[in-house]
C-alpha positions as CSV (number, residue, x, y, z in Angstrom):
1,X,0.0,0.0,0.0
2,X,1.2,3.7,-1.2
3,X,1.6,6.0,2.0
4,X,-0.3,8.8,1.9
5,X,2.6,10.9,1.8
6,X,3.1,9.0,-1.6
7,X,-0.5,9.3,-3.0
8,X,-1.4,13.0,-2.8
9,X,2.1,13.2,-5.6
10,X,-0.2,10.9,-8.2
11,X,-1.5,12.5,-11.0
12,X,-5.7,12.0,-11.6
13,X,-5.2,9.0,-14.0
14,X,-2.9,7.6,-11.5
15,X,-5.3,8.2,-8.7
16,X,-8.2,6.5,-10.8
17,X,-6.7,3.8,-11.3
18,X,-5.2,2.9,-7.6
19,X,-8.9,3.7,-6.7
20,X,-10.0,1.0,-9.1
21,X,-7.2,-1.2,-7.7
22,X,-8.1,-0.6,-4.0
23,X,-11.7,-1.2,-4.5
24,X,-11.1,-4.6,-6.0
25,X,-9.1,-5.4,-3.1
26,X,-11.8,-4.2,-0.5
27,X,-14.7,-6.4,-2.8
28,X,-11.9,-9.4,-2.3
29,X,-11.9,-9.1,1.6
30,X,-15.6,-9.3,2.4
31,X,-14.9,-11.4,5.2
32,X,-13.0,-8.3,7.2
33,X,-16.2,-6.6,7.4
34,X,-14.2,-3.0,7.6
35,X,-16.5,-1.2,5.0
36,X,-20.2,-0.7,5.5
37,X,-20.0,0.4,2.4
38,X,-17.8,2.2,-0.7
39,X,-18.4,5.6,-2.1
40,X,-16.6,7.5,-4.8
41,X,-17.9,10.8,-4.7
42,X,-14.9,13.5,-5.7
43,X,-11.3,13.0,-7.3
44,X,-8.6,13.0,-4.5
45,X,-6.9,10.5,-1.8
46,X,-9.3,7.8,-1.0
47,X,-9.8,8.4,2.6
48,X,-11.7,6.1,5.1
49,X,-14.1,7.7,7.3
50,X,-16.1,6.4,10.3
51,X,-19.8,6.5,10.0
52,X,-20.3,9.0,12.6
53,X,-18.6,12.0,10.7
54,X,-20.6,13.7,8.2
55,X,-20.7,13.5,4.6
56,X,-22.9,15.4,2.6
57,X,-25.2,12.4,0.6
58,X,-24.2,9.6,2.6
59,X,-26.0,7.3,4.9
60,X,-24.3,8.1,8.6
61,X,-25.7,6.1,10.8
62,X,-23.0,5.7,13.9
63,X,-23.3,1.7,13.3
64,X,-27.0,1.8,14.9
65,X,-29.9,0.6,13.8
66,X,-31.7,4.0,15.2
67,X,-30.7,6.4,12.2
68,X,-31.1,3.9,9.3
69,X,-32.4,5.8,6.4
70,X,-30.7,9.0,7.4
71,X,-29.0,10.7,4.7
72,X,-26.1,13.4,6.0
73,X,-27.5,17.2,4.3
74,X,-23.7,18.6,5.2
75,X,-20.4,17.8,5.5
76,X,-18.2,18.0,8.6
77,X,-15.7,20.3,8.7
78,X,-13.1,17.5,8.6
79,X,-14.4,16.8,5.1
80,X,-14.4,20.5,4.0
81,X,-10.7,20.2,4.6
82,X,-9.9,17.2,3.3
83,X,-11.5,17.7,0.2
84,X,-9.9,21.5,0.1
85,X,-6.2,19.6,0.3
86,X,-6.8,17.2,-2.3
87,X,-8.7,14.0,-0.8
88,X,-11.3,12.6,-0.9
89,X,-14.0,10.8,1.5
90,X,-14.0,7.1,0.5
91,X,-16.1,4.6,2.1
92,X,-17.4,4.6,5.6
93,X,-16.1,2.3,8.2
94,X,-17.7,0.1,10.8
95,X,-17.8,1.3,14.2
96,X,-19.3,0.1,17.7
97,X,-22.9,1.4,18.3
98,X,-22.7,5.2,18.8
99,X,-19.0,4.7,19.4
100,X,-19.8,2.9,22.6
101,X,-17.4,-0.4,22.5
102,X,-14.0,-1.8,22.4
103,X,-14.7,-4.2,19.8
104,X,-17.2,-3.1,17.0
105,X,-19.5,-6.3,18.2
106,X,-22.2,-3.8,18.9
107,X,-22.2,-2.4,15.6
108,X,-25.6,-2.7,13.8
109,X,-23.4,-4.1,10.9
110,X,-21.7,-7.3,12.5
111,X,-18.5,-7.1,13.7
112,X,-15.5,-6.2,12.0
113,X,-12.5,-9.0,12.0
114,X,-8.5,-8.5,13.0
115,X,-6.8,-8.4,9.9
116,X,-3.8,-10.1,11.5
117,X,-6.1,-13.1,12.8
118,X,-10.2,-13.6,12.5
119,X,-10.8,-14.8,15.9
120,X,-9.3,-11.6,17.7
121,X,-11.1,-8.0,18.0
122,X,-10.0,-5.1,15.9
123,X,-10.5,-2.7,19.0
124,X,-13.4,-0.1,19.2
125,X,-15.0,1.9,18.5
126,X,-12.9,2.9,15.4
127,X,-12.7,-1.1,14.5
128,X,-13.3,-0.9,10.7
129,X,-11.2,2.4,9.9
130,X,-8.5,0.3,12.0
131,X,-8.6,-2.8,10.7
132,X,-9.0,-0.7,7.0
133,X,-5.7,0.7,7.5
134,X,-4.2,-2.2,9.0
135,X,-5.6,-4.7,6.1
136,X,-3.9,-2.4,3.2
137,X,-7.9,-0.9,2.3
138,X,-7.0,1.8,3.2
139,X,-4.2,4.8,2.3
140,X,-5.6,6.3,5.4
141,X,-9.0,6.5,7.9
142,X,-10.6,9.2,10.3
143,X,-11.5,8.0,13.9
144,X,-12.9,9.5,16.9
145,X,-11.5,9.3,20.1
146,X,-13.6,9.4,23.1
147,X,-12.0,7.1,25.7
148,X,-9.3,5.3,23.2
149,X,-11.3,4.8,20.1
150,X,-8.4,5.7,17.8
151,X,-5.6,4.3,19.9
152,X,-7.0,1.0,21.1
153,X,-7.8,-0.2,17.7
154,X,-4.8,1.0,16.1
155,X,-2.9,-0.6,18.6
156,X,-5.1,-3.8,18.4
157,X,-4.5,-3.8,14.4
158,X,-0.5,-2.5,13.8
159,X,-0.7,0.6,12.9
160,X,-0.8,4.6,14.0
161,X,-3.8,6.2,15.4
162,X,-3.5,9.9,17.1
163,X,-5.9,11.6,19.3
164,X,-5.4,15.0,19.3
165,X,-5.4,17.6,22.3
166,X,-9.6,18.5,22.8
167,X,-10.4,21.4,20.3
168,X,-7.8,20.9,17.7
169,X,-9.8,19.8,15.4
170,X,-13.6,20.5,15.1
171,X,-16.4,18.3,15.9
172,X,-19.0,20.0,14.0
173,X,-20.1,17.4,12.1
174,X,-19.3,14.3,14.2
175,X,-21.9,12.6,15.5
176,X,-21.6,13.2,19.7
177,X,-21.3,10.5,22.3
178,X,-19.8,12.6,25.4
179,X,-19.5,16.2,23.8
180,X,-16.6,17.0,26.1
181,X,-14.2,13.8,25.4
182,X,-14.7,13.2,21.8
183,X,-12.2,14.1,19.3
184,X,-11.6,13.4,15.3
185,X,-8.2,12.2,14.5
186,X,-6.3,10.2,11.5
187,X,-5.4,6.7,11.5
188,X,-2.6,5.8,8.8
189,X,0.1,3.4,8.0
190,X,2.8,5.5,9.7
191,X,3.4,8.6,12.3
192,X,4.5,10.8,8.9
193,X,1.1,10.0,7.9
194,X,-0.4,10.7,10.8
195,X,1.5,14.4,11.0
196,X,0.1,15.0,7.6
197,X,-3.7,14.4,7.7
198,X,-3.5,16.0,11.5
199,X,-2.3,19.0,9.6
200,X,-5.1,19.0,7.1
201,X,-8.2,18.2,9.7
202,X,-6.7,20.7,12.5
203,X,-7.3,24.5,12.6
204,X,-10.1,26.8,14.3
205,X,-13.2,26.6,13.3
206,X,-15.8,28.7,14.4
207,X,-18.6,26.0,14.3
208,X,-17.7,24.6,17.0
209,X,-17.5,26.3,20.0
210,X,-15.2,24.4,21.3
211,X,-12.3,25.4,18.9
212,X,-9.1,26.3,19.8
213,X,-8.0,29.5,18.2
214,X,-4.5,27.5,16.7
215,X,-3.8,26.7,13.3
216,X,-0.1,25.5,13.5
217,X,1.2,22.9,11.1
218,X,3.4,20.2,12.5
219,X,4.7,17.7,8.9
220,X,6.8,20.6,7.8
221,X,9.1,20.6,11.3
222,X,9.4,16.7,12.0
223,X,12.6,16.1,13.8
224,X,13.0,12.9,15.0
225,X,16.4,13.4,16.1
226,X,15.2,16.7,18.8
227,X,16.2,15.2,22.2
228,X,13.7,14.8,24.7
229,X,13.0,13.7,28.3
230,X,10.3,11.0,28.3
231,X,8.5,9.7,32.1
232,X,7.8,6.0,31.8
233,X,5.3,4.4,34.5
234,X,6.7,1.5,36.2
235,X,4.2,0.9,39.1
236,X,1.2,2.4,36.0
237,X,1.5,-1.3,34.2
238,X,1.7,-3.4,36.8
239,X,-1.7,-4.8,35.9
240,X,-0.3,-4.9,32.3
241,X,0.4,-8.4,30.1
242,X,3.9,-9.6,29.8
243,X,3.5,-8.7,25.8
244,X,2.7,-5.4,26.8
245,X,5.6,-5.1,29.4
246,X,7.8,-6.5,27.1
247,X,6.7,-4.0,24.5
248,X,7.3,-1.3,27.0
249,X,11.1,-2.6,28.1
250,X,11.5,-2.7,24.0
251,X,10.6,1.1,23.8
252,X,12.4,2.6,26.6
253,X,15.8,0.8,25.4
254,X,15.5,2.1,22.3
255,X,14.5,5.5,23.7
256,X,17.9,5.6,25.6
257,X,19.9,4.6,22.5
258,X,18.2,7.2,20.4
259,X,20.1,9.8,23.5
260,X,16.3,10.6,24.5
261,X,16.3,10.8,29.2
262,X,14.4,8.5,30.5
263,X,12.8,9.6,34.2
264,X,10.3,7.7,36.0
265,X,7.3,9.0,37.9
266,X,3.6,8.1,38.9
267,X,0.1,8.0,38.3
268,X,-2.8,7.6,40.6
269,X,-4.3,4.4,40.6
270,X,-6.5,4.1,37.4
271,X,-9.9,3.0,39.5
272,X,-10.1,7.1,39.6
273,X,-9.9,7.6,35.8
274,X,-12.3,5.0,34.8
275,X,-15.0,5.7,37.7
276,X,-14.6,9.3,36.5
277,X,-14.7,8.5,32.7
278,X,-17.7,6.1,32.6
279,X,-19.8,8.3,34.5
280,X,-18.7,11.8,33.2
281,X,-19.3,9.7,29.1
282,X,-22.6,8.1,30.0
283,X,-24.2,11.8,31.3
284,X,-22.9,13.0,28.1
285,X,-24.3,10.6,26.2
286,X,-27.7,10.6,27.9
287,X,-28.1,13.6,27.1
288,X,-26.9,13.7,23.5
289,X,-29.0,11.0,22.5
290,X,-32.2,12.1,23.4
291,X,-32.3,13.7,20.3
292,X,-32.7,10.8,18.4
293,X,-36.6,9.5,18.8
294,X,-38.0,8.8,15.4
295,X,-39.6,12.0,14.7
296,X,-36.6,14.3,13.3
297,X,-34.8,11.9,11.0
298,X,-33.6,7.7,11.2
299,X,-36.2,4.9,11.9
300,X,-39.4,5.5,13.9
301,X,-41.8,2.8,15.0
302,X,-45.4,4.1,15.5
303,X,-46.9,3.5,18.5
304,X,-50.5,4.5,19.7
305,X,-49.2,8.2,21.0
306,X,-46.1,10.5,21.1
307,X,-44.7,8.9,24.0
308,X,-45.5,5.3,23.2
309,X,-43.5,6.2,19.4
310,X,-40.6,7.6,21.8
311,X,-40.4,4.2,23.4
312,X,-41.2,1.6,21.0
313,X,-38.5,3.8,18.5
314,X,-35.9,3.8,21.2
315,X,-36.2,0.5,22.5
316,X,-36.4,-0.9,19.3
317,X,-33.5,1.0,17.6
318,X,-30.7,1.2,20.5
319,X,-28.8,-1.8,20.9
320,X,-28.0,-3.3,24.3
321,X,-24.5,-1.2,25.3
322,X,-25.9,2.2,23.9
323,X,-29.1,1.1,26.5
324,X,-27.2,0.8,29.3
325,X,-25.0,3.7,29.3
326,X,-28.5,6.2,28.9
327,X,-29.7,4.4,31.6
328,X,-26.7,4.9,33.7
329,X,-26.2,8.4,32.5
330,X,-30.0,9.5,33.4
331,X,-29.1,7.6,36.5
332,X,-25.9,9.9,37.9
333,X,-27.6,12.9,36.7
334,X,-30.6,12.3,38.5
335,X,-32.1,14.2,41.3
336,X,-30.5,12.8,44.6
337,X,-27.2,11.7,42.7
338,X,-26.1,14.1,40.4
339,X,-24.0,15.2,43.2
340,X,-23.3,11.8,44.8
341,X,-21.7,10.8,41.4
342,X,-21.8,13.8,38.4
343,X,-20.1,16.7,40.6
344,X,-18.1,14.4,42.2
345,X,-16.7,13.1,38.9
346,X,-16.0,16.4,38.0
347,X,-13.7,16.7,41.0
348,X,-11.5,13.6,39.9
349,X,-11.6,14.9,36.6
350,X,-10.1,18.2,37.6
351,X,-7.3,16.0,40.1
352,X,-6.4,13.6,37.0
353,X,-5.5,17.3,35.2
354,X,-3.4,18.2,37.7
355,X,-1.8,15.2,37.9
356,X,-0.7,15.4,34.1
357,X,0.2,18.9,34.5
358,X,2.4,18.2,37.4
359,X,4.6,15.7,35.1
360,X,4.8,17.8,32.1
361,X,6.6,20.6,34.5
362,X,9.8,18.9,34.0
363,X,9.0,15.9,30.9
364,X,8.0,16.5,27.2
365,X,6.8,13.0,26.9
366,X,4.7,10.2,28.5
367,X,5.1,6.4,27.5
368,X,2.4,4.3,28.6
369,X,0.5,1.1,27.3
370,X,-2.6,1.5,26.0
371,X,-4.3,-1.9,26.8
372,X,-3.7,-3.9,29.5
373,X,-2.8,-6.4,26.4
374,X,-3.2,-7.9,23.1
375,X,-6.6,-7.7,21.1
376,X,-8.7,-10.5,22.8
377,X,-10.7,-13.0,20.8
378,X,-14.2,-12.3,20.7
379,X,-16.6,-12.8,23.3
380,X,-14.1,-12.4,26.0
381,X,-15.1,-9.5,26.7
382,X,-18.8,-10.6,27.0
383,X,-18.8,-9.3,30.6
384,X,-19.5,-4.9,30.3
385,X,-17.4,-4.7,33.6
386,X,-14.4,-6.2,31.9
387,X,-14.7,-4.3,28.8
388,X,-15.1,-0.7,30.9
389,X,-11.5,-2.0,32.7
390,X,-10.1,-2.5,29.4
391,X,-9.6,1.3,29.2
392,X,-7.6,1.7,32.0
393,X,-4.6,3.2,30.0
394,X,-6.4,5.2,27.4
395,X,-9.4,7.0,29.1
396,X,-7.2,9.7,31.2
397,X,-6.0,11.2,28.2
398,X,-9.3,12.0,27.1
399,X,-10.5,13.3,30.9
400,X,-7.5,15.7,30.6
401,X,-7.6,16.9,27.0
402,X,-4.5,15.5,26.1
403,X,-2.9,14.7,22.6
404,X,-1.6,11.4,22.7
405,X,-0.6,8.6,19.7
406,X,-0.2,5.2,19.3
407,X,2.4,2.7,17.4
408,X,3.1,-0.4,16.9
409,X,6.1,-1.5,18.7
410,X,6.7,-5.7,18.9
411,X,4.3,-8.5,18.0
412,X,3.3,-11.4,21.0
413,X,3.7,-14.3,20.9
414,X,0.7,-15.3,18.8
415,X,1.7,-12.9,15.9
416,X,-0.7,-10.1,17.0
417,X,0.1,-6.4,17.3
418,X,1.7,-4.8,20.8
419,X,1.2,-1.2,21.0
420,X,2.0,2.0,23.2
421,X,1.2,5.6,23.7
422,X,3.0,8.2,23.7
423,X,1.1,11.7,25.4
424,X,2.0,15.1,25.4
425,X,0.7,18.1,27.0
426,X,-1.7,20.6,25.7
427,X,-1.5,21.9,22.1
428,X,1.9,20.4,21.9
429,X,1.3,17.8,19.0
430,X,5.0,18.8,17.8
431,X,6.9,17.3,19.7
432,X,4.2,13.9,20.5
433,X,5.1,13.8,16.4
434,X,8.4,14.2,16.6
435,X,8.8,11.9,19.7
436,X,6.7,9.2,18.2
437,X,8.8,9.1,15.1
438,X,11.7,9.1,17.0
439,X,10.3,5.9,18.6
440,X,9.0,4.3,15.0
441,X,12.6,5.1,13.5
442,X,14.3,3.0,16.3
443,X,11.7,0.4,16.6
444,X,11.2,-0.2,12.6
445,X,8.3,-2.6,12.8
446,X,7.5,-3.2,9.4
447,X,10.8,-4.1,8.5
């Protein structure tokens, strides 16, 4: 597969015809189940994009049953800008429900396989742009990140995925699960890649009121050779695999022998972040999808009144994780608990911050895992408690607004992908690029 890097220097009969190419190879790998389907709309870069991002003509659905038959009027402002810098928006990619899943089995669609192996995960909620990306059908994909989304699966599947730091890059047009955690970013073949469709997507927008007032390029300034001081977390991955704490020996040796300081510091126990991160998500989320009850747009079931249509639409169109996480939302924000649980959420969140800014006084980098392992087969994670502690490692990234990117870095023992995270502070997605392809340099996976 062509690196993106490589494509957007193809001429337009040389683009056609890789288009052609590439969608022979996606009709040849049914199986995967990456796609939910293929458009060709416009002329550039074939780009990926998860069905919860916006494009004008398409059938967005967020891999729910719910918004079948809705038809996106407008395009994100992601796809405004990649279709300004010469690509295009390509097919959309499988997804858990709503974006609420570590493995894409609650995706309307059927679950999306691990191109390395068919009886393991891709990771979630960006599954299918992952396991596009990591299949070669794909130059390139857009995720969101809410709680991991883009760095679990990309981890899970070999290949880069980058969250950036919350308001970089606009959400107007991405479909919300917890409006104050989710973030677009690229998924690609390698952290170059990355840099370069970050560059495109970021900026200010003022759609989105959330957007930070930066529009700084980062692929023209790589430096993988800038020295830096990078905190690993040895008591952090304790509850880590052995693949994953061999991974993480692997990446602070080479670290040291690329002349980079390794200094070691501490987190607080990760109980905090996910008890702070599942309840601070599912009152988002509550919230944000009581829009969706059959009158406005998607599927409606009639029922004998208004209310009666509410229900029978919801209960009918919702699958079983999206359920449970309204009903736990509506249940923390709830008279009698909203300060029990919401407020005091809120009060982690703020100590989890602090915690981050603390480290970055005197570090440029973080390196920890991202999963407590490997990609587990499917149904393992069967049980919702054990796929909620599966985020351990990712979710405080998003509580804090951090940028933060993943890479491949070793393989386990049964062939499948070991990655890491690397996290920087605030608006400083220079040096997590330059870092991280410090890192990939040394480490030289696909070699």
């Amino acid at each position: 597969m062509i690196t993106l890097k490589e494509a957007l220097k193809l001429n337009k009969d040389e683009l056609n015809k890789f288009k052609e190419e590439l969608k022979a190879k996606i009709e040849a790998r049914p199986e995967l189940n990456a796609y939910i389907d293929v458009n060709n709309i416009g002329e550039g870069v074939p780009i990926a994009i998860k069905d919860n991002i916006q494009v004008n003509g398409w059938s967005v659905t967020s891999g729910s049953n719910i918004l079948q038959g809705y038809i996106a009027p407008y395009n994100a402002t992601v796809i405004e800008k990649m279709v300004d810098a010469g690509l295009s928006p390509f097919g959309r990619t499988n997804m858990d429900e709503f974006a609420m899943g570590s493995t894409t089995e609650s995706s309307f669609y059927g679950k999306t396989q691990n191109p390395h192996n068919s009886e393991y995960v891709p990771g979630g909620s960006s599954g299918g742009s992952a396991a596009a990306v990591g299949a070669g059908l794909a130059i390139a994909a857009l995720g969101s990140d809410t709680g991991g989304s883009i760095r679990q699966p990309a981890a899970f599947c070999g290949i880069v995925g980058m969250k950036p730091t919350y308001g970089r890059v606009s959400r107007y047009g991405l479909g919300a699960y917890a409006s104050s955690l989710d973030q677009i970013g690229p998924m690609t073949q390698n952290v170059e890649d990355a840099a370069i469709l970050y560059d495109i997507i970021s900026g200010h927008d003022a759609k989105d009121s959330t957007s930070a007032d930066m529009n700084d390029k980062v692929s023209d300034k790589l430096d993988a050779n800038r020295k830096m001081t990078i905190a690993v977390l040895p008591k952090h991955i304790e509850n880590a695999s052995e693949d994953v704490k061999k991974a993480y020996q692997v990446a602070i040796d080479v670290l040291k022998a690329a002349g980079h300081t390794i200094v070691e510091r501490e987190l607080m126990d990760a109980k905090f972040d996910i008890s702070a991160y599942y309840i601070t998500a599912t009152a988002e989320a509550a919230t944000n999808l009581a829009r969706y009850d059959g009158i406005r747009y998607g599927n409606r079931v009639t029922g004998t009144n208004l209310e009666d249509t509410f229900i029978k639409t919801r209960s009918n169109g919702f699958g079983d994780e999206v359920k449970r996480r309204i009903l736990l939302g509506n249940f923390v924000l709830s008279s009698g608990y909203y300060e029990a649980y919401y407020v005091k959420a809120q009060k982690t969140r703020h100590m989890i911050k602090d915690q981050y800014n603390k480290i970055f006084e005197d570090v440029d980098l973080i390196l920890s895992p991202i999963a407590p392992g490997i990609a587990p087969k499917f149904g393992e994670l069967k049980n919702p408690m054990d796929m909620y502690l599966s985020d351990l490692y990712s979710i405080s990234v998003n509580l804090a607004g951090l940028p933060a990117l993943a890479l491949p870095i070793s393989k386990s023992d049964a062939g499948m992908p070991v990655g890491l995270q690397l996290i920087a502070k605030p608006y400083d997605e220079q040096t997590l690029f330059d870092g991280s392809l410090s890192l990939e340099k040394q480490i030289n996976y696909n070699s």
